[in-house]
C-alpha positions as CSV (number, residue, x, y, z in Angstrom):
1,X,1.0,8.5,28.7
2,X,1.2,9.7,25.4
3,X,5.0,10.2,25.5
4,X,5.3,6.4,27.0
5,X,3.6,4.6,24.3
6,X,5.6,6.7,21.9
7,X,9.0,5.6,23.5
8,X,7.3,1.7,23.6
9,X,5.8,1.8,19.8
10,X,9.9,2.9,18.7
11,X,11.2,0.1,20.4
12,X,9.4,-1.7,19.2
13,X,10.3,-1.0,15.7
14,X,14.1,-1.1,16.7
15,X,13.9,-4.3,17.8
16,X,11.9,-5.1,14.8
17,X,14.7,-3.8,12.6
18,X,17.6,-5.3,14.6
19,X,15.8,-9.2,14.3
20,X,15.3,-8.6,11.0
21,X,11.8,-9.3,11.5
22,X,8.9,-9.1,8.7
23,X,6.0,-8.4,11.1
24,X,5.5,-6.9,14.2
25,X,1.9,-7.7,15.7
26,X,0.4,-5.8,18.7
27,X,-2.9,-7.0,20.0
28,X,-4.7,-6.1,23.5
29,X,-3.7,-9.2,26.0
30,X,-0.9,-10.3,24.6
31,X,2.8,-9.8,24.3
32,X,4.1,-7.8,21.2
33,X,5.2,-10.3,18.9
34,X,7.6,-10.6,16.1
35,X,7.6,-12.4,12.9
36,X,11.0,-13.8,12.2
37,X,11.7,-16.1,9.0
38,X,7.6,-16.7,9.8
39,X,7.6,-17.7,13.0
40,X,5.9,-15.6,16.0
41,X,8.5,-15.1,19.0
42,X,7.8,-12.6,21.7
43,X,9.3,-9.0,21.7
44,X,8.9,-8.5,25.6
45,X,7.6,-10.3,28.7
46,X,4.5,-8.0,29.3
47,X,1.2,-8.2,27.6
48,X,0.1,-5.1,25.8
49,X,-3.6,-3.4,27.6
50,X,-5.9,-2.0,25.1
51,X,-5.0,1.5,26.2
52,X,-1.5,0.6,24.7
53,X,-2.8,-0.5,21.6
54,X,-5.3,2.4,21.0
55,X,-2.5,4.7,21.8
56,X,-0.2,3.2,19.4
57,X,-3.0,3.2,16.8
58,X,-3.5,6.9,17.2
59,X,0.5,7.8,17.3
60,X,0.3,6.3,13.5
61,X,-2.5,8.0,12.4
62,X,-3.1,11.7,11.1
63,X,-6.8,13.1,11.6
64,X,-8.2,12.0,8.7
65,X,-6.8,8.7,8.9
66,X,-8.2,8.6,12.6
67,X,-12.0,9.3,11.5
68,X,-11.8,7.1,8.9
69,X,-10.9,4.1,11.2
70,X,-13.7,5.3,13.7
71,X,-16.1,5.0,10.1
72,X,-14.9,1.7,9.3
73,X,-12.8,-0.2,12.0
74,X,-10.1,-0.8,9.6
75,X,-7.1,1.2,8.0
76,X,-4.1,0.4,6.1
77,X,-1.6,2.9,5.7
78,X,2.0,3.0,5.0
79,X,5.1,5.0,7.4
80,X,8.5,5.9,7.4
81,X,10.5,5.3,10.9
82,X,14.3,6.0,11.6
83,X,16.8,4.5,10.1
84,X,15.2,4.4,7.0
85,X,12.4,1.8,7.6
86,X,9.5,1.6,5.9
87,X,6.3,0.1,7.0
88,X,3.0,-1.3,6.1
89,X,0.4,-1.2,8.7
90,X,-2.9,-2.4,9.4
91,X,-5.2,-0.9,12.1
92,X,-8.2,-3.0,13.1
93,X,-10.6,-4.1,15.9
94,X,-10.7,-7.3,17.8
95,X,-12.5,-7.4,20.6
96,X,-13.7,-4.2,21.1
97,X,-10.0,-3.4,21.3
98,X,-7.3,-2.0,18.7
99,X,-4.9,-4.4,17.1
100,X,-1.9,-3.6,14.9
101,X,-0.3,-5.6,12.2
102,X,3.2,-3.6,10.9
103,X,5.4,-5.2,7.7
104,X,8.6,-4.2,7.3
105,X,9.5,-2.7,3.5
106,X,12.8,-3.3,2.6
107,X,14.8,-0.3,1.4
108,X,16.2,-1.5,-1.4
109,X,14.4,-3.9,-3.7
110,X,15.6,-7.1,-4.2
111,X,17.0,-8.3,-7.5
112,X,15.4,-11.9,-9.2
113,X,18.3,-13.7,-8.4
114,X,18.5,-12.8,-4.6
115,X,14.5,-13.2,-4.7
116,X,15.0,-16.8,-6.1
117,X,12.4,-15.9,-9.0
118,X,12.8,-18.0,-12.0
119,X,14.2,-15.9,-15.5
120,X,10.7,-16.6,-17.0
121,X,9.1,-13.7,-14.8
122,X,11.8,-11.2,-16.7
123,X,10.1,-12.6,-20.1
124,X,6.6,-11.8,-18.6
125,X,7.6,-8.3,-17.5
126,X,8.8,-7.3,-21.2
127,X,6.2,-8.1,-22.8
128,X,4.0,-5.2,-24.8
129,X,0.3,-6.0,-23.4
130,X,-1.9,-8.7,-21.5
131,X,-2.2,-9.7,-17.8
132,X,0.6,-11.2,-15.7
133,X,-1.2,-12.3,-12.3
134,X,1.4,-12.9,-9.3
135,X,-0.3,-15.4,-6.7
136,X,-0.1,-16.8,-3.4
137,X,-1.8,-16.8,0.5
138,X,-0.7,-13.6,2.5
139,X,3.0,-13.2,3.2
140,X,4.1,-15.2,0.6
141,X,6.3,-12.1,-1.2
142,X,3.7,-11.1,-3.8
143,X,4.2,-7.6,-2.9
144,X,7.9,-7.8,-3.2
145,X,8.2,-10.5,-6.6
146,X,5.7,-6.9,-7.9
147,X,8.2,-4.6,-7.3
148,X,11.4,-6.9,-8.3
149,X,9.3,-6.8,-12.1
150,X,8.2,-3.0,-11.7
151,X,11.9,-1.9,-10.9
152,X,13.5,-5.0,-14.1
153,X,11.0,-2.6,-16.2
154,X,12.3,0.7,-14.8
155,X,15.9,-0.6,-15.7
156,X,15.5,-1.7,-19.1
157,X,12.5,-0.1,-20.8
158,X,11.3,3.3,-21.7
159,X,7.8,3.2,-20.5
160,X,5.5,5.1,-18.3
161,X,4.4,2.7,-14.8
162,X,1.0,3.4,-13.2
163,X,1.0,1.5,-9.7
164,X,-2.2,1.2,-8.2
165,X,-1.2,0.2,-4.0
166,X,-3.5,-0.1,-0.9
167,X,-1.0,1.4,0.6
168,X,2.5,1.9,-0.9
169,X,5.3,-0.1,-0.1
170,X,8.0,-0.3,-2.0
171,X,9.0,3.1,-3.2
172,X,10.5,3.2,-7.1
173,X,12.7,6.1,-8.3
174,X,12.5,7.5,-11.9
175,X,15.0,5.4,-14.4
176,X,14.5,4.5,-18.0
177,X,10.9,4.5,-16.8
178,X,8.6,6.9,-15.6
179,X,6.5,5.5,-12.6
180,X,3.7,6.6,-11.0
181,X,2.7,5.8,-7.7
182,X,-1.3,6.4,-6.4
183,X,-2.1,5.3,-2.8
184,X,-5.4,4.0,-2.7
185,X,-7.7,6.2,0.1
186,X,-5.0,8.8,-0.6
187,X,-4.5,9.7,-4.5
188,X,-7.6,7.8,-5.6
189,X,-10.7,6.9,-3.6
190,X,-11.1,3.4,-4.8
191,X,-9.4,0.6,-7.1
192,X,-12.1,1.0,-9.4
193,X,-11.9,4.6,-9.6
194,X,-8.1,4.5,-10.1
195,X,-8.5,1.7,-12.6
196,X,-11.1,3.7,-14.8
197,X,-8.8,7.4,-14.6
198,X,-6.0,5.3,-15.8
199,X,-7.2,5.0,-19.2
200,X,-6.6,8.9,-19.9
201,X,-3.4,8.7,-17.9
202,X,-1.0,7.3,-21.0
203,X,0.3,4.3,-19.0
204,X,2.5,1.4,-21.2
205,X,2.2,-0.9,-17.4
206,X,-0.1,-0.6,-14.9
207,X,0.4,-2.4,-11.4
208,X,-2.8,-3.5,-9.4
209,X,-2.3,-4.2,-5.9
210,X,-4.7,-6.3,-5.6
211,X,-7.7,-7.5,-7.7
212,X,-10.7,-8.2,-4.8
213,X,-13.8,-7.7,-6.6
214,X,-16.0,-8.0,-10.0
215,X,-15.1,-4.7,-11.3
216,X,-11.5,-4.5,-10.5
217,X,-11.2,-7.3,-12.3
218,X,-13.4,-6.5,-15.0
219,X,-11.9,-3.3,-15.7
220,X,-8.7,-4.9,-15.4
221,X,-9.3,-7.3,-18.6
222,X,-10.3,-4.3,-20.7
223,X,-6.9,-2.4,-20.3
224,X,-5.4,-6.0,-20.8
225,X,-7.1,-5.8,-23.7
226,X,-6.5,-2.4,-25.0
227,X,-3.2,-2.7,-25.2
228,X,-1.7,-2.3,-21.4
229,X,0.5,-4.6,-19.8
230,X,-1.1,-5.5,-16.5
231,X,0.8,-6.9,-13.5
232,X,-1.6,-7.6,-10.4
233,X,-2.0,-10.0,-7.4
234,X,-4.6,-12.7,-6.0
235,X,-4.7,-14.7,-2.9
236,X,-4.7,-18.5,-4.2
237,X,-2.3,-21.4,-3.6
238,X,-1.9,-22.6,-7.5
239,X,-2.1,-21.3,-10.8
240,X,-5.1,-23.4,-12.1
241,X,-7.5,-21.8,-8.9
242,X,-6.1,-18.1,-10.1
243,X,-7.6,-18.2,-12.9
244,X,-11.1,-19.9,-11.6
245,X,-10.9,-17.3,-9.2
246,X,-11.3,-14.3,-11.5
247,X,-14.0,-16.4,-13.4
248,X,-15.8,-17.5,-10.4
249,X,-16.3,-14.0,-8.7
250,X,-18.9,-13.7,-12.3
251,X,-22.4,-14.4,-12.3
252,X,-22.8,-17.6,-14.3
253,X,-24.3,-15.8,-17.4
254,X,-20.7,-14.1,-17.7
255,X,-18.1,-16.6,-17.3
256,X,-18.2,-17.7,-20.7
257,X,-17.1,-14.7,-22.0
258,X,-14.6,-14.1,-18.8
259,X,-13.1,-17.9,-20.1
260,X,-12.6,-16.4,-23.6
261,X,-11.1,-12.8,-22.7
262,X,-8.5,-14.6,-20.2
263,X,-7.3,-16.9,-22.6
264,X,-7.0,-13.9,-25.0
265,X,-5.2,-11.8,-22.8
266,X,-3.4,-13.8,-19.8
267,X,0.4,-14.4,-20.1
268,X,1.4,-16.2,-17.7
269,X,0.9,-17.0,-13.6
270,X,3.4,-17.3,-10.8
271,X,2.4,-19.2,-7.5
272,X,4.5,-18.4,-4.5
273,X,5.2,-19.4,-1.3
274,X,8.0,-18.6,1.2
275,X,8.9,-21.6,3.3
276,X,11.5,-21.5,6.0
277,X,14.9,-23.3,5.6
278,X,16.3,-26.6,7.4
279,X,18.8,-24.3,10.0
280,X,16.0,-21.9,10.5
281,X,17.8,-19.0,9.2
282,X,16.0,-17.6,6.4
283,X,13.7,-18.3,4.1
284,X,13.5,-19.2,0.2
285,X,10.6,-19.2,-2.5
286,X,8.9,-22.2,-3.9
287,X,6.7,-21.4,-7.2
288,X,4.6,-22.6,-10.3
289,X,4.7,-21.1,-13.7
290,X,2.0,-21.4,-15.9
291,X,2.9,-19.7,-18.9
292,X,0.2,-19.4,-21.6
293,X,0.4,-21.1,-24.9
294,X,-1.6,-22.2,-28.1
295,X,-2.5,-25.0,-25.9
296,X,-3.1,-23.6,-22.2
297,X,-5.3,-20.8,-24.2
298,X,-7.2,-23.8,-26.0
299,X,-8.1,-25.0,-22.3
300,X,-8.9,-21.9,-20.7
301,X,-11.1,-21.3,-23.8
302,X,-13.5,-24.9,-23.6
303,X,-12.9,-24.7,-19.8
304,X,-10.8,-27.4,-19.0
305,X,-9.1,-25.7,-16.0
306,X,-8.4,-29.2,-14.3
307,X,-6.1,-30.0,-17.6
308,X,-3.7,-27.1,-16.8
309,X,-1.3,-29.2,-14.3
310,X,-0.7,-31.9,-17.1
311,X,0.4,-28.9,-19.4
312,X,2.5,-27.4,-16.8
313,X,4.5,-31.1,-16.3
314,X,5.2,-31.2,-19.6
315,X,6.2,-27.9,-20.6
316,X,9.6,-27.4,-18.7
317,X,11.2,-26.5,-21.7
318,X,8.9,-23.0,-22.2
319,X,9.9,-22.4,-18.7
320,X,6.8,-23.9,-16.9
321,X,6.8,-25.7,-13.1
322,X,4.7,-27.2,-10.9
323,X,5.3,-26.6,-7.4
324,X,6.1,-29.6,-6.3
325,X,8.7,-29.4,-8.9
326,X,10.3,-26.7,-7.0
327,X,10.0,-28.1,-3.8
328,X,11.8,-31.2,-4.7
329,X,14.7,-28.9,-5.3
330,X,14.9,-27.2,-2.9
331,X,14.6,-30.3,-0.5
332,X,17.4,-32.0,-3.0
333,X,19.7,-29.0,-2.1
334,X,18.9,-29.6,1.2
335,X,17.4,-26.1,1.8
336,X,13.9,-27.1,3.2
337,X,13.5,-30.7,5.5
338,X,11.2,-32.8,3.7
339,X,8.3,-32.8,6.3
340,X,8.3,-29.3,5.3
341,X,8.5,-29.5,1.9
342,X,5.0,-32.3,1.9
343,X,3.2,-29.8,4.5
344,X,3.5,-26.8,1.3
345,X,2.6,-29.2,-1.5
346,X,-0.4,-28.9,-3.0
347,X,-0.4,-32.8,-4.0
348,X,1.5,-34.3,-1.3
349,X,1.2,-37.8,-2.3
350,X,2.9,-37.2,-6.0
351,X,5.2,-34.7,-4.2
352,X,6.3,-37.8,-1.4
353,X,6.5,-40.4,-4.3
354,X,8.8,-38.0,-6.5
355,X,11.2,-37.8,-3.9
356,X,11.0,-41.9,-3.5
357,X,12.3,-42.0,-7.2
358,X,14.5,-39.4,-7.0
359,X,16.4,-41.2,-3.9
360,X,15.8,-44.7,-5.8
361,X,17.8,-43.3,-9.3
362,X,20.8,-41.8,-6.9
């Protein structure tokens, strides 16, 4: 049995490498399924059993790993595979059953240009200090737009990189930096353990994975703060809810002081989304760019979040975008079909009247 699930789970990931696929998910009762320019298509005809999935779940694990997912019914890990592919996985229960969610991790990272990402994301990674926050729903590239800044800093600065992951993806190679990766569960217990050694560790940037609680975060703003530039994700659709986010997670007696050390130490935000092209062949990033000036910290500051948009329309010239912006773009160069493009926008009726004026001026 043992040797048969083996032979099935490195199909699996072949056929996951030969389609070019971002996600293979294997769930009791169902057919393993790819994920292919975001869309689910089926790998096979036959349904996985729940013997197939617990013995795939236990061919990826090493002891420890396999008594900590008995603890806690959850495990993320990272794995290399033949042919040089390297994967993030998730192991968790549904059901009473084992289910498995594996990304694929490119090789090599992608430059900005292939990645779509606007210039301004260059300016945020050289600055000398403050908090650059990279957000967007779940398989939206944060992980990769991350690495694309962590490896533009390993190419042009001398600096020494602390990433914090949960698990490792992308895997950087010394340069002009020095970069230091710690696997969460693995290196470092917790986030917030990692987060508070890293003050004796003499890092110039320090990546967060991802900030998911009050003390991440708070500890986070202190080495913003302190002179540490801070690169880290959050799962919201638009710049204006990242930063109500981070406040938010506060009791109410803090926020006023959150409002003031974010519009003290905050750079700039990038929203992201992937959305798949018109021929269904690949697909390419929409974002927003708040960057933060005199007036954006003014705002932040007497919390007026709900004022941000209007700075970000008017600001094109320090490199800000909306994302309907973007999307109108891309649908002008005919990479996404426009009932596409409204389904992504986060104010479809602006985003459907913009396109009206656009096609009334050609």
């Amino acid at each position: 049995m043992r040797c048969r699930l083996k032979t099935t789970l490195e199909n699996l990931i072949g056929q996951m490498q030969t389609a070019g696929a971002s996600d293979l998910i294997l769930t009791a009762g169902a057919a393993p399924q790819l994920r292919v320019h975001g869309l689910l298509r089926a790998a096979g005809p036959e349904a996985l059993t729940a013997e197939d999935t617990r013995g795939m779940a236990g061919s990826l694990m090493n002891p420890q790993q396999r008594e900590l997912f008995h603890e806690v019914k959850n495990l993320d890990l990272s794995k290399e595979f033949p042919g040089e592919l390297r994967c993030r996985i998730n192991i968790y229960v549904q059901k009473d059953a084992v289910a498995i969610a594996i990304r694929n991790i490119p090789a090599l990272i992608p430059p900005f240009e292939v990645l779509g990402l606007p210039d301004i994301a260059k300016d945020f990674a050289v600055q000398p200090h403050g908090l650059v926050l990279i957000t967007g729903p779940a398989g939206s590239g944060k992980s990769t737009t991350l690495a694309a800044m962590i490896n533009f800093i390993n190419q042009t600065r001398h600096a020494h990189v602390v990433c914090l992951e949960d698990p490792i993806e992308y895997v950087h190679a010394h340069h002009k930096s020095v970069i230091d990766q710690r696997e969460i569960g693995t290196d470092a217990r917790t986030f917030q353990e990692a987060l508070r050694g890293v003050f004796r560790q003499s890092p110039d940037v320090i990546m967060v994975g991802e900030m998911r609680d009050l003390e991440t975060i708070q500890l986070v703003l202190t080495l913003a703060e302190t002179g540490h530039l801070i690169l880290a994700t959050l799962h919201t659709q638009d710049t204006s809810h990242a930063i109500n986010r981070m406040v938010d997670i506060f009791p109410a007696g803090q926020q006023e002081q959150i409002y003031m050390q974010l519009s003290l130490v905050l750079i700039g935000v990038i929203a992201q989304q992937l959305i798949i092209t018109s021929d269904r062949q690949r697909r390419v990033l929409a974002y927003e760019v708040l960057r933060v000036n005199h007036a954006v910290r003014n705002l932040i500051r007497e919390r007026q979040i709900q004022q941000l948009y209007s700075v970000v329309e008017t600001s094109r010239a320090e490199g800000m975008v909306t994302m309907n912006e973007t999307l109108r773009r891309l649908h002008e160069r005919e990479l996404i079909d426009f009932d596409e493009a409204l389904s992504r926008s986060p104010r479809p009726k602006e985003f459907a009247r913009s396109i009206v004026r656009a096609e009334k001026k050609s």
